[in-house]
PDB file of N, CA, C, O and CB in Angstrom:
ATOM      1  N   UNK A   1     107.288 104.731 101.269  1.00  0.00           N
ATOM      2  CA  UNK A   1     106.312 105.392 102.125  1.00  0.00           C
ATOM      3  C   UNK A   1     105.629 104.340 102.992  1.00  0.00           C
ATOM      4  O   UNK A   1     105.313 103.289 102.433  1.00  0.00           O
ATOM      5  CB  UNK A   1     105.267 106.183 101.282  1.00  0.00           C
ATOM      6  N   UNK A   2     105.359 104.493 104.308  1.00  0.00           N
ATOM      7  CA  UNK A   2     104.828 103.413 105.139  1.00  0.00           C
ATOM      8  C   UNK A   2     103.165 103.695 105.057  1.00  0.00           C
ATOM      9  O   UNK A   2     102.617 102.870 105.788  1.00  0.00           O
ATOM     10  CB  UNK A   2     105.510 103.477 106.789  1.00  0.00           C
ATOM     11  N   UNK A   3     102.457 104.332 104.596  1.00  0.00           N
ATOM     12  CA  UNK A   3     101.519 103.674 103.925  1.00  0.00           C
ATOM     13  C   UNK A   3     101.233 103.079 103.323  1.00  0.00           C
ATOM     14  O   UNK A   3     100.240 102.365 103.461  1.00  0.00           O
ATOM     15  CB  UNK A   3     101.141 103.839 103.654  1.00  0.00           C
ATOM     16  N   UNK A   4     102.330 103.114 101.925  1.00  0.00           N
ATOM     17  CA  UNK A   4     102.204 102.022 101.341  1.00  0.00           C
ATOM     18  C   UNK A   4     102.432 100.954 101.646  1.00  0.00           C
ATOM     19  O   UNK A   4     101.830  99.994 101.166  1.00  0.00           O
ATOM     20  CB  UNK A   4     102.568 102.035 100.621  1.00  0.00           C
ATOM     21  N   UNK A   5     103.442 100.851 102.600  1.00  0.00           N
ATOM     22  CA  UNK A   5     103.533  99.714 103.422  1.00  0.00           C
ATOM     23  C   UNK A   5     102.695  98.895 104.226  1.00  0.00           C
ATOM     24  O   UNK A   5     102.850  97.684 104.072  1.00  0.00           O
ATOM     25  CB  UNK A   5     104.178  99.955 104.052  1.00  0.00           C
ATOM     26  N   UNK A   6     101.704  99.334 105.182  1.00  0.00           N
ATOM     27  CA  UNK A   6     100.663  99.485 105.867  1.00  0.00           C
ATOM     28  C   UNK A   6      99.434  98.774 104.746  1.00  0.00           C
ATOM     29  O   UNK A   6      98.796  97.730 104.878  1.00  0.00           O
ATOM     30  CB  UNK A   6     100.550 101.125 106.324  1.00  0.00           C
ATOM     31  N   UNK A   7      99.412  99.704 103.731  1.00  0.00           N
ATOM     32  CA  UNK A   7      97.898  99.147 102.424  1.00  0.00           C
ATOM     33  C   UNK A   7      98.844  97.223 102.232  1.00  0.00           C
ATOM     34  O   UNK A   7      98.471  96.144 102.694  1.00  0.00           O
ATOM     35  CB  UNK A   7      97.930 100.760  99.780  1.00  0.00           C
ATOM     36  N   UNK A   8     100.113  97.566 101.360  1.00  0.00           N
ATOM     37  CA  UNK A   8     100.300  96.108 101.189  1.00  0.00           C
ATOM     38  C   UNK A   8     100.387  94.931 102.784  1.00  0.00           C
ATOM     39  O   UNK A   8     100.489  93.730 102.537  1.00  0.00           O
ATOM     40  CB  UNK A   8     101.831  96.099 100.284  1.00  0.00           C
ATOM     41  N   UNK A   9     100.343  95.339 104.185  1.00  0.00           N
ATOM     42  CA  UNK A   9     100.622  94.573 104.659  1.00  0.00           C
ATOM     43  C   UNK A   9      99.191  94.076 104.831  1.00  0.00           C
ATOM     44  O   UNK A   9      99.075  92.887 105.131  1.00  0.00           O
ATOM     45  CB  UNK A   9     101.494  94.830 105.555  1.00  0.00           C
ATOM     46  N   UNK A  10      97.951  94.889 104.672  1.00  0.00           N
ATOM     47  CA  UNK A  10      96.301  95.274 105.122  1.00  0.00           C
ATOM     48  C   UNK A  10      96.200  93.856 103.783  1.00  0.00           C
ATOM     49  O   UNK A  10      95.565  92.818 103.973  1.00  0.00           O
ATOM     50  CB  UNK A  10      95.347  97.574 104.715  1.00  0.00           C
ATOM     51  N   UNK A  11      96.907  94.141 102.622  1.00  0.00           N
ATOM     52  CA  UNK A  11      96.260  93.608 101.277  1.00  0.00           C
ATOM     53  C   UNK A  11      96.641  91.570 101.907  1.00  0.00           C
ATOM     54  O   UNK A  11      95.803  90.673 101.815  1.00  0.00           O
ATOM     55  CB  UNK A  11      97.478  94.467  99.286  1.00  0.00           C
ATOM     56  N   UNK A  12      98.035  91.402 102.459  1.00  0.00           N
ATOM     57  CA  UNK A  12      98.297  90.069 102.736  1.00  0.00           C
ATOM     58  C   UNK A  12      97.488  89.407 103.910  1.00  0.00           C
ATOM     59  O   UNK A  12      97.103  88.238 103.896  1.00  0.00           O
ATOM     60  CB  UNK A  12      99.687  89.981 102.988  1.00  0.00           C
ATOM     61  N   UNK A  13      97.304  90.208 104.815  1.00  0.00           N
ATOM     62  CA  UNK A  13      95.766  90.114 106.226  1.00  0.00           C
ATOM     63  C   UNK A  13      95.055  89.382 104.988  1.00  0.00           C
ATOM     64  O   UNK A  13      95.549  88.373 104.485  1.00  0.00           O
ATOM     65  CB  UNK A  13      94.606  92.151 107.080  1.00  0.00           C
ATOM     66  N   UNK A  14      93.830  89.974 104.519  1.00  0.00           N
ATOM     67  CA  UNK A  14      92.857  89.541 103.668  1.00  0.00           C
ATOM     68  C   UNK A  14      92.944  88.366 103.558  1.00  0.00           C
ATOM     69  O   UNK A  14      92.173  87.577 104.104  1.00  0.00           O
ATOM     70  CB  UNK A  14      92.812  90.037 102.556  1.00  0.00           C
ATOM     71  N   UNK A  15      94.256  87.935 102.559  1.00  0.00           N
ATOM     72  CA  UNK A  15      94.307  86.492 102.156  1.00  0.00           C
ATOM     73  C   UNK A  15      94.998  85.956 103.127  1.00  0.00           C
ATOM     74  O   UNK A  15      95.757  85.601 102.226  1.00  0.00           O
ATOM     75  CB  UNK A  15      94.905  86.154 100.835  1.00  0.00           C
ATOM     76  N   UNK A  16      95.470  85.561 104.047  1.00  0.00           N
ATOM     77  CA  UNK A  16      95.744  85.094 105.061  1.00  0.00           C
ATOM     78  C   UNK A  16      95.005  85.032 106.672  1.00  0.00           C
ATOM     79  O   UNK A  16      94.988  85.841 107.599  1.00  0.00           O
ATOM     80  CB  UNK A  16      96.701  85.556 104.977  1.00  0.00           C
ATOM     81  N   UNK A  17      94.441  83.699 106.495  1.00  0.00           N
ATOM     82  CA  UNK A  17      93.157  83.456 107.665  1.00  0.00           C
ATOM     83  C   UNK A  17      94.246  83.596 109.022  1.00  0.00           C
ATOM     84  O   UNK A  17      93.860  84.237 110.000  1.00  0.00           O
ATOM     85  CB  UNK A  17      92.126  81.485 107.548  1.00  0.00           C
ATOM     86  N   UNK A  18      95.581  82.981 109.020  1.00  0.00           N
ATOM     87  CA  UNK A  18      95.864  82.740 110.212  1.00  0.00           C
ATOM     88  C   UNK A  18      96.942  84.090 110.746  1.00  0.00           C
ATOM     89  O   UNK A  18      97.442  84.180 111.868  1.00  0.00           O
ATOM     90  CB  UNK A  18      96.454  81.212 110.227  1.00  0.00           C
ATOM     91  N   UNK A  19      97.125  85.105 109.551  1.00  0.00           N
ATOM     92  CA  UNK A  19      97.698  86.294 109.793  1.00  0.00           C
ATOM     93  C   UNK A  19      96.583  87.205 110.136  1.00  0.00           C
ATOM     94  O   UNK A  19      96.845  88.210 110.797  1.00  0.00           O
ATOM     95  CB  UNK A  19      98.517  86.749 108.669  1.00  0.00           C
ATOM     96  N   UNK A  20      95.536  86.999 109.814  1.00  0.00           N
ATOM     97  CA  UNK A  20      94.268  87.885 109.945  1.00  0.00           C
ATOM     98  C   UNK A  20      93.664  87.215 111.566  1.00  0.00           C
ATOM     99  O   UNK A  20      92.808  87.884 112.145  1.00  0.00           O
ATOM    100  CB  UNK A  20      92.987  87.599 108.335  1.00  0.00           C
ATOM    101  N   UNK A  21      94.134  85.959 112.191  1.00  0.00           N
ATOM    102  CA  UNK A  21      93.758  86.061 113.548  1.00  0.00           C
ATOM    103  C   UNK A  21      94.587  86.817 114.401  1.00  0.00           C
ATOM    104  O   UNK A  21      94.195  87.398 115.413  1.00  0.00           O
ATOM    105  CB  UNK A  21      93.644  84.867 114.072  1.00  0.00           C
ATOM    106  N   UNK A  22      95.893  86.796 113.916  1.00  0.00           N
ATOM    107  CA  UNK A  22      96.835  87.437 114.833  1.00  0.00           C
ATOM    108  C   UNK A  22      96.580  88.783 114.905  1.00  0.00           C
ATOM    109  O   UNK A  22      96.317  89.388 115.944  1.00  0.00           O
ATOM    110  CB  UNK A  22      98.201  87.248 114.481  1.00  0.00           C
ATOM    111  N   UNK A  23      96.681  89.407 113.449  1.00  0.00           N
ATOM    112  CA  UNK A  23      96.462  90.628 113.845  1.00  0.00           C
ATOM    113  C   UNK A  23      94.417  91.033 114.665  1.00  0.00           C
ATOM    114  O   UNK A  23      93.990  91.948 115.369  1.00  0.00           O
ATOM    115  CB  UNK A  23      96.954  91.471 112.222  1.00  0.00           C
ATOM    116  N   UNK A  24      94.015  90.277 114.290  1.00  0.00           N
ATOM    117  CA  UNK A  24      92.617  90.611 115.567  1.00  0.00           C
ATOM    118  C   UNK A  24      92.414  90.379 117.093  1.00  0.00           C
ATOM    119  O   UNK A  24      91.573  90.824 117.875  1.00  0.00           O
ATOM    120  CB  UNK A  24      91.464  89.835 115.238  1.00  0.00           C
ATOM    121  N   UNK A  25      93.878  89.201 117.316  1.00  0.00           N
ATOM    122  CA  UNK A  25      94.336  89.127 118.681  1.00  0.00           C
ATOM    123  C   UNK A  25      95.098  89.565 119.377  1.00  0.00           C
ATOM    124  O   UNK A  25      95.358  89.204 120.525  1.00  0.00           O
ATOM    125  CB  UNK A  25      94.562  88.427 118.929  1.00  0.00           C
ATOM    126  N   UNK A  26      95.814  90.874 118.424  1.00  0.00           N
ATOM    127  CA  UNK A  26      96.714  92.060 118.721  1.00  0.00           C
ATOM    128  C   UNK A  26      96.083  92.808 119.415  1.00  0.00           C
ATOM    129  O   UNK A  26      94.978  93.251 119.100  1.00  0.00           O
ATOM    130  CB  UNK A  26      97.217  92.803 117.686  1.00  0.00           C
ATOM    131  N   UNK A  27      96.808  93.115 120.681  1.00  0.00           N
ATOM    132  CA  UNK A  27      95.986  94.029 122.001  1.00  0.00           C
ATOM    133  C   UNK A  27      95.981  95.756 121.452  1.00  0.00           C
ATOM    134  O   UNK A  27      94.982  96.438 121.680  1.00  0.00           O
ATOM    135  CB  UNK A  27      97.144  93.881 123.873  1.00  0.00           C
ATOM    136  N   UNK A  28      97.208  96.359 120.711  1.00  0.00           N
ATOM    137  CA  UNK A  28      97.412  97.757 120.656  1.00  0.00           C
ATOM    138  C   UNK A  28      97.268  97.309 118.985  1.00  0.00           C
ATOM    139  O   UNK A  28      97.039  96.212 118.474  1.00  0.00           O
ATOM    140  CB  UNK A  28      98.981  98.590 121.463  1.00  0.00           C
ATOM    141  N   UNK A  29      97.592  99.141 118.169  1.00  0.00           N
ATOM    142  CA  UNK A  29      97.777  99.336 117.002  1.00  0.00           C
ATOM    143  C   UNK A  29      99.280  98.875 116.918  1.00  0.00           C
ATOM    144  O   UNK A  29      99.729  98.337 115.905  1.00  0.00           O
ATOM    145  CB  UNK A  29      97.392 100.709 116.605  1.00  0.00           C
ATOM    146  N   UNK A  30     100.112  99.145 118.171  1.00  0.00           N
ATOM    147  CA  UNK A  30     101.364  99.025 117.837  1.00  0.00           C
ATOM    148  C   UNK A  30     101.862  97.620 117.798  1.00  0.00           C
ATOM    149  O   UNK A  30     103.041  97.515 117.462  1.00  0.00           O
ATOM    150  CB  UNK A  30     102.077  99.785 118.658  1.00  0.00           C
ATOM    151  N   UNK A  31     101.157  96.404 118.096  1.00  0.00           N
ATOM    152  CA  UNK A  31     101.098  95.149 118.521  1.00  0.00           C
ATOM    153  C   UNK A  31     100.646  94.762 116.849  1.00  0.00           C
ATOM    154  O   UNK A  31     100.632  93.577 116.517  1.00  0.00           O
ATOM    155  CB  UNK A  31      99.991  94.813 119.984  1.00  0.00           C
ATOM    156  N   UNK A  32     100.439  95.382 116.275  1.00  0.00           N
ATOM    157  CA  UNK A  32      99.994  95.153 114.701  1.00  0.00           C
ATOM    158  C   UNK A  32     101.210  95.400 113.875  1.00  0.00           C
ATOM    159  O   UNK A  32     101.640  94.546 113.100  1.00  0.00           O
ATOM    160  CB  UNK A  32      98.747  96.219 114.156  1.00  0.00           C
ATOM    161  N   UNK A  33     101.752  96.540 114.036  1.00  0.00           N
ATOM    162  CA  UNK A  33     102.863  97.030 113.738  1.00  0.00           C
ATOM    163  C   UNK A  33     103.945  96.128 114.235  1.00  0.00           C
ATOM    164  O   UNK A  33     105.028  96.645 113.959  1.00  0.00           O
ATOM    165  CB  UNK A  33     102.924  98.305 114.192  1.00  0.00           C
ATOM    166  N   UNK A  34     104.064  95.197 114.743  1.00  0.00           N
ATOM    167  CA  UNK A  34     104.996  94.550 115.180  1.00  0.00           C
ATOM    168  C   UNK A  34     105.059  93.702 114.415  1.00  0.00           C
ATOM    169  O   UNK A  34     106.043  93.546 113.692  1.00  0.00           O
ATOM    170  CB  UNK A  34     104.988  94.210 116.279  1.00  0.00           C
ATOM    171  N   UNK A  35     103.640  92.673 114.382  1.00  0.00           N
ATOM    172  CA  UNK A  35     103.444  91.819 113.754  1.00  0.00           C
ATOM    173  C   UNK A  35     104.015  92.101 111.850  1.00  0.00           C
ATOM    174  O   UNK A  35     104.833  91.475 111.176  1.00  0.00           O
ATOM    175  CB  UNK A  35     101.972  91.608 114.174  1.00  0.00           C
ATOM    176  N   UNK A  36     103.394  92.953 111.608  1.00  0.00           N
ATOM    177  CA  UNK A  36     103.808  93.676 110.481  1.00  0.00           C
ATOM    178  C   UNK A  36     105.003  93.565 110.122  1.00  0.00           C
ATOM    179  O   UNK A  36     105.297  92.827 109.182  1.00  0.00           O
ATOM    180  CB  UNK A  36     103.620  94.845 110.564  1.00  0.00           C
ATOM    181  N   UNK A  37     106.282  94.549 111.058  1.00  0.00           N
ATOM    182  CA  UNK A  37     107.501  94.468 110.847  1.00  0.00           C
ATOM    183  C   UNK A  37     108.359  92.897 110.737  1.00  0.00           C
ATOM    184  O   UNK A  37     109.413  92.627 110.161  1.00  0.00           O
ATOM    185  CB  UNK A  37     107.917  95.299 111.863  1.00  0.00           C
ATOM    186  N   UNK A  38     107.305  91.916 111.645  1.00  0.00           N
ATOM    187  CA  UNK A  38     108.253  90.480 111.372  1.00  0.00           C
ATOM    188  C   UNK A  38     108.097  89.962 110.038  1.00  0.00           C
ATOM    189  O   UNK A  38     108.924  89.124 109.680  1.00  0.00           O
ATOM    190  CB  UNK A  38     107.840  89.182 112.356  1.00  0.00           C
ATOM    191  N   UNK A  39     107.138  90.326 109.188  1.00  0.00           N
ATOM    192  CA  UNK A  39     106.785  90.290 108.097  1.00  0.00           C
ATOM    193  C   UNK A  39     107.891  90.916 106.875  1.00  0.00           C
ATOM    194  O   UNK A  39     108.334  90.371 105.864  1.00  0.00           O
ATOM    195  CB  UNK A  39     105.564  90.885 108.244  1.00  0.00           C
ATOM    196  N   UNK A  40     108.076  92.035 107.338  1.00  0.00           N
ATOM    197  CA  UNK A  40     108.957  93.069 106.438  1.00  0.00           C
ATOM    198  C   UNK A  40     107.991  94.212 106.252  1.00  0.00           C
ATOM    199  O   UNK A  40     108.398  95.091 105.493  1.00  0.00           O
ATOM    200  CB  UNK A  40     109.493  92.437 104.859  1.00  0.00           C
ATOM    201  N   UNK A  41     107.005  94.357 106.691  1.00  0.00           N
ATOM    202  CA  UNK A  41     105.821  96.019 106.684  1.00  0.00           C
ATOM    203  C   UNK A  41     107.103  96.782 107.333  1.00  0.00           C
ATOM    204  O   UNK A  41     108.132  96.381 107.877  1.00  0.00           O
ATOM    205  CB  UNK A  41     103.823  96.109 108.097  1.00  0.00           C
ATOM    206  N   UNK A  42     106.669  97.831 107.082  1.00  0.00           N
ATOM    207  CA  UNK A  42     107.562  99.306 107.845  1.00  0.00           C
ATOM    208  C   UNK A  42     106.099 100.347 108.385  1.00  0.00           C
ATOM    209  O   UNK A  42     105.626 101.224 107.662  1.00  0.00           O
ATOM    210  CB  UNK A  42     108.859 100.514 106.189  1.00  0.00           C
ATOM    211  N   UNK A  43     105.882 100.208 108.950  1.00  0.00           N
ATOM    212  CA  UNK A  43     104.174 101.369 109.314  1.00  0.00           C
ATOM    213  C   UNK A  43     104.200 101.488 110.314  1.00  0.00           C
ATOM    214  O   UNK A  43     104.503 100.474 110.944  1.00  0.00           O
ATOM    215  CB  UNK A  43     102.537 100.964 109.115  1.00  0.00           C
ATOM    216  N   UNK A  44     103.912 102.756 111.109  1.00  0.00           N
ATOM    217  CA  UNK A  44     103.662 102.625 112.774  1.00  0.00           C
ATOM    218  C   UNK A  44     102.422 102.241 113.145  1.00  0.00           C
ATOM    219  O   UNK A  44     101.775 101.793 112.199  1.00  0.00           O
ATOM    220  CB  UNK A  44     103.847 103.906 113.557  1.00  0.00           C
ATOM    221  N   UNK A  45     101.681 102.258 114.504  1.00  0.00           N
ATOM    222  CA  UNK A  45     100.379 102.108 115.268  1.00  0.00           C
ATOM    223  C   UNK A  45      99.838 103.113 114.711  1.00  0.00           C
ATOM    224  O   UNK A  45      99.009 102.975 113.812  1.00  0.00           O
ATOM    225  CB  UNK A  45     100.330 102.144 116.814  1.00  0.00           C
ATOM    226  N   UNK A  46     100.322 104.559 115.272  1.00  0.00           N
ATOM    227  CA  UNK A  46     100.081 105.570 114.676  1.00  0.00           C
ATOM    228  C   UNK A  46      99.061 105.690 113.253  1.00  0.00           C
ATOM    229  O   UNK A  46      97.913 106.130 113.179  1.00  0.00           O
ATOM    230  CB  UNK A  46     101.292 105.926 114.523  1.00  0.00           C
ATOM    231  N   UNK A  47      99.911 105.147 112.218  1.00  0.00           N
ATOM    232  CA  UNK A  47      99.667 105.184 110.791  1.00  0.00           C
ATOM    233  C   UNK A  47      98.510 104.066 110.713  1.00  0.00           C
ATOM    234  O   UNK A  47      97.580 104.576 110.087  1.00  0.00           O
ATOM    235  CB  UNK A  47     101.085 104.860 109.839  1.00  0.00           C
ATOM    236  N   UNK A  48      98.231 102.925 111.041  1.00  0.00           N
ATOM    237  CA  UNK A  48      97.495 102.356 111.336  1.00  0.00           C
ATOM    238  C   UNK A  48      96.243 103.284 112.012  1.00  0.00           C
ATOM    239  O   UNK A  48      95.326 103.441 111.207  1.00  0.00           O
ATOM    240  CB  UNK A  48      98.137 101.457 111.951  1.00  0.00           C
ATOM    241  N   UNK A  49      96.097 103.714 112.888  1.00  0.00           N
ATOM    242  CA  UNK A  49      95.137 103.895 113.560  1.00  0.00           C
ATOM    243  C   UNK A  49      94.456 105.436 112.738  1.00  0.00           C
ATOM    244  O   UNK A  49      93.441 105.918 113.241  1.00  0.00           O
ATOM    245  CB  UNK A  49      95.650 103.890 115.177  1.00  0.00           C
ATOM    246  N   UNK A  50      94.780 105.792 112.092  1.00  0.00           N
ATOM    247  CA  UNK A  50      94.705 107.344 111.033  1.00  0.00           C
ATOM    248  C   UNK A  50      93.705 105.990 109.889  1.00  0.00           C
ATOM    249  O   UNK A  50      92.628 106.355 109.418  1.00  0.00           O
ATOM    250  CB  UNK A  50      97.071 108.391 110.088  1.00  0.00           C
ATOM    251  N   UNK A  51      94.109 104.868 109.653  1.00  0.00           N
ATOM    252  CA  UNK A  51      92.929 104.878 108.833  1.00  0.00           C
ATOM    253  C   UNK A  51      91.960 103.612 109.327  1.00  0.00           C
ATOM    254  O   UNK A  51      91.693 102.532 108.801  1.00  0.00           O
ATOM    255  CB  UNK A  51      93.385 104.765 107.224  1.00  0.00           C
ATOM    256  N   UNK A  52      91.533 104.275 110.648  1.00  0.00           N
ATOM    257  CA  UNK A  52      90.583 103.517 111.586  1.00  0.00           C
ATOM    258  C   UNK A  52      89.055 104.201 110.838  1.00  0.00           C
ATOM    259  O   UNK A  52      88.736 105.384 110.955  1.00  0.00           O
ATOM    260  CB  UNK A  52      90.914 103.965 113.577  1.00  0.00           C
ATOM    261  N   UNK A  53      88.610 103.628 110.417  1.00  0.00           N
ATOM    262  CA  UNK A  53      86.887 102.988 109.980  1.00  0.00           C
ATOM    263  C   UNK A  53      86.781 103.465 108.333  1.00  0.00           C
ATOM    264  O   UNK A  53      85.804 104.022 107.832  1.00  0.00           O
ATOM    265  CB  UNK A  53      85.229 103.994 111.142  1.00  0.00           C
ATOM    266  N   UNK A  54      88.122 103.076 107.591  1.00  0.00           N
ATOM    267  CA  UNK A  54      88.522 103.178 106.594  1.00  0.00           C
ATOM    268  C   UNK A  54      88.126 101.675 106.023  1.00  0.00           C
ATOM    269  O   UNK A  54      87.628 100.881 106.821  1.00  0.00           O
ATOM    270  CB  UNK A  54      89.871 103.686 106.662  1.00  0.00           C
ATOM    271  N   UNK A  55      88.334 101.295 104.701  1.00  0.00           N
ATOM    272  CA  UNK A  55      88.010 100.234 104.120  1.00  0.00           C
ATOM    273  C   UNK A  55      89.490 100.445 103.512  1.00  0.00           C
ATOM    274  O   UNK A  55      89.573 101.389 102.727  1.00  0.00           O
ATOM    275  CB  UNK A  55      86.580 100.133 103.244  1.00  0.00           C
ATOM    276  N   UNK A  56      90.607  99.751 103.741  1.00  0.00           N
ATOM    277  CA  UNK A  56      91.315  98.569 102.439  1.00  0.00           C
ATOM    278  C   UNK A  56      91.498  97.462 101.752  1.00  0.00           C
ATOM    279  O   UNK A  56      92.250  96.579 102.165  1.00  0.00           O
ATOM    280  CB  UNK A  56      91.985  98.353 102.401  1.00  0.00           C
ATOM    281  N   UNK A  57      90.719  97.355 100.420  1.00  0.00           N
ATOM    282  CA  UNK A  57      90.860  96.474  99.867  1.00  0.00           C
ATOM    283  C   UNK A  57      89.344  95.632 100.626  1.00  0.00           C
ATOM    284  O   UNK A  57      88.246  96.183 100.705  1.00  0.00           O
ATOM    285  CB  UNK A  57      92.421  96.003  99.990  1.00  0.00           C
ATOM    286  N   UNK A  58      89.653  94.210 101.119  1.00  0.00           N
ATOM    287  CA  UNK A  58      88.530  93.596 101.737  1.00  0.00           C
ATOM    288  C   UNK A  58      88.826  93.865 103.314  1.00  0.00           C
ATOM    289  O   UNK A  58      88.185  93.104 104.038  1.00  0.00           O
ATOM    290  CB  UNK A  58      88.394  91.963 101.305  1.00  0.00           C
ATOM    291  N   UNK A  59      89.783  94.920 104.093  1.00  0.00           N
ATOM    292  CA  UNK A  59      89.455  95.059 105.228  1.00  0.00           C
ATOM    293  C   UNK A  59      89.418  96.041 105.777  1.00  0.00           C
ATOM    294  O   UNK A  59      90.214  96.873 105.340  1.00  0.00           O
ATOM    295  CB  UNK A  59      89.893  94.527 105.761  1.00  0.00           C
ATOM    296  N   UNK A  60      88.593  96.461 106.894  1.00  0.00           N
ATOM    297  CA  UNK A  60      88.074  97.023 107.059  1.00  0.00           C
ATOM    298  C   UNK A  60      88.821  97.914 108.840  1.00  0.00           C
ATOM    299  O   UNK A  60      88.477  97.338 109.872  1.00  0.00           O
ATOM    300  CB  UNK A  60      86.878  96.249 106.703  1.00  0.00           C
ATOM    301  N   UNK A  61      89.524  98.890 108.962  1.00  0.00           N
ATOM    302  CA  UNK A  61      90.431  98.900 109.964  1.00  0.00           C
ATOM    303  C   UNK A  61      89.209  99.188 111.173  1.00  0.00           C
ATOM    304  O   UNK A  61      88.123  99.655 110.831  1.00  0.00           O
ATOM    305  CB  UNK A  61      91.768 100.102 109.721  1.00  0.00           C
ATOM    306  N   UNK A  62      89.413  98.965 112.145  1.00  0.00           N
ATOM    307  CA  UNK A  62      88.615  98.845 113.417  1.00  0.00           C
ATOM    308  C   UNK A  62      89.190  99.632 114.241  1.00  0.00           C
ATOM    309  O   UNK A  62      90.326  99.665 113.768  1.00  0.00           O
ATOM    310  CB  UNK A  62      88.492  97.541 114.021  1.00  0.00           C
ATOM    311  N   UNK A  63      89.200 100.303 115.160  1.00  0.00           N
ATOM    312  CA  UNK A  63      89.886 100.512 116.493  1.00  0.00           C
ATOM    313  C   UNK A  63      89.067 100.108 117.552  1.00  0.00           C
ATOM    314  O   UNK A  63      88.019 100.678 117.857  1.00  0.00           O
ATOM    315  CB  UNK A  63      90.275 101.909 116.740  1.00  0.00           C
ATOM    316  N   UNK A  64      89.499  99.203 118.073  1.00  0.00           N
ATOM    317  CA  UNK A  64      88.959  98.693 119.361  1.00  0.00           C
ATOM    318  C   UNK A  64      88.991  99.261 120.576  1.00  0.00           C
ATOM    319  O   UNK A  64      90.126  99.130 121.034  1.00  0.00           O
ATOM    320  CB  UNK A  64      89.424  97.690 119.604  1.00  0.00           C
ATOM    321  N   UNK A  65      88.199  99.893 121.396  1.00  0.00           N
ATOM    322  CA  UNK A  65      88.001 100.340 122.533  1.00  0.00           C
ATOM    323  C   UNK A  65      88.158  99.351 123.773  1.00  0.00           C
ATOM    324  O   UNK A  65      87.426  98.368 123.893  1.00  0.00           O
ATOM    325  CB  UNK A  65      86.826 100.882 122.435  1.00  0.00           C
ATOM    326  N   UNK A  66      89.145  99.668 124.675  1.00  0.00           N
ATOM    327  CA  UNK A  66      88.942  98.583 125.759  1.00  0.00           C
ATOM    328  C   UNK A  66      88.979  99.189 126.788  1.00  0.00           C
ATOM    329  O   UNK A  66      89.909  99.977 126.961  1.00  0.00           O
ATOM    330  CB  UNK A  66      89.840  97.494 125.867  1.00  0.00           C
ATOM    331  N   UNK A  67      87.957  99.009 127.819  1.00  0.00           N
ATOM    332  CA  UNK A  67      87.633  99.460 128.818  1.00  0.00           C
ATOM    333  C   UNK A  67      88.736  99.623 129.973  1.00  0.00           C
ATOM    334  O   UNK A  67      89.555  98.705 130.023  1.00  0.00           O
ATOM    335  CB  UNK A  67      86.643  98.767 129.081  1.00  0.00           C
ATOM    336  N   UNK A  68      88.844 100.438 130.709  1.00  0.00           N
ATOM    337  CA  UNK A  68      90.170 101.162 131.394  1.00  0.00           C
ATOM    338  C   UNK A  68      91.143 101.633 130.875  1.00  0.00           C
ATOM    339  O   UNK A  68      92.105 101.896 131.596  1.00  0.00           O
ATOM    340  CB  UNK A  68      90.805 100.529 132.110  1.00  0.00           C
ATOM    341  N   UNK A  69      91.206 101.896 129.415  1.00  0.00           N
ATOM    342  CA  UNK A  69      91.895 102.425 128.819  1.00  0.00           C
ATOM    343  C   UNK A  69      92.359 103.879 128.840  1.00  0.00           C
ATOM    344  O   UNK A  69      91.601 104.609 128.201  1.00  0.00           O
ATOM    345  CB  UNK A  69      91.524 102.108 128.028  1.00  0.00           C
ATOM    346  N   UNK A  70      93.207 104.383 129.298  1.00  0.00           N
ATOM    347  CA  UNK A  70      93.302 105.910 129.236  1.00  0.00           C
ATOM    348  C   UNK A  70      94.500 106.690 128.071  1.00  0.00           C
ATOM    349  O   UNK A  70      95.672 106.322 128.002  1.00  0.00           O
ATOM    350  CB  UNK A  70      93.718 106.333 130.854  1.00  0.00           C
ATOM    351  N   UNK A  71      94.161 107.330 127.586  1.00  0.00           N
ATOM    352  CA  UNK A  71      94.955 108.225 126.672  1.00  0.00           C
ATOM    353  C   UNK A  71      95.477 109.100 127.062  1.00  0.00           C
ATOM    354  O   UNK A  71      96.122 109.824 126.304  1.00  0.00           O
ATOM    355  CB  UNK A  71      94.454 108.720 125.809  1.00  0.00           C
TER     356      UNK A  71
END
């Protein structure tokens, strides 16, 4: 299941300072998901962004708003 995938990739962020910059210098959810997959995660942006202002473990998912952004 790629949540579970997603929680364990959220759980290696935590302990990893220099995986935890990348993914905060990731522009999209799906730019996370990328990062993720070079890893071996399987999760979309999508699935990511469903548990935006959620707590896993010690982090805490964000969705970042950036101005000119349209949906």
């Amino acid at each position: 299941m790629s949540i579970d995938q997603l929680k364990a990739f959220l759980g290696r962020v935590q302990d990893d300072a220099s995986l935890r910059q990348a993914v905060q210098a990731a522009a999209t959810a799906d730019d996370v998901a990328q990062i993720g997959a070079t890893l071996g995660f399987e999760f979309s942006g999508d699935e990511l962004l469903r548990l935006s202002g959620q707590r896993v473990g010690r982090v805490t998912v964000t969705k970042q708003d950036i101005p000119g952004e349209y949906n």
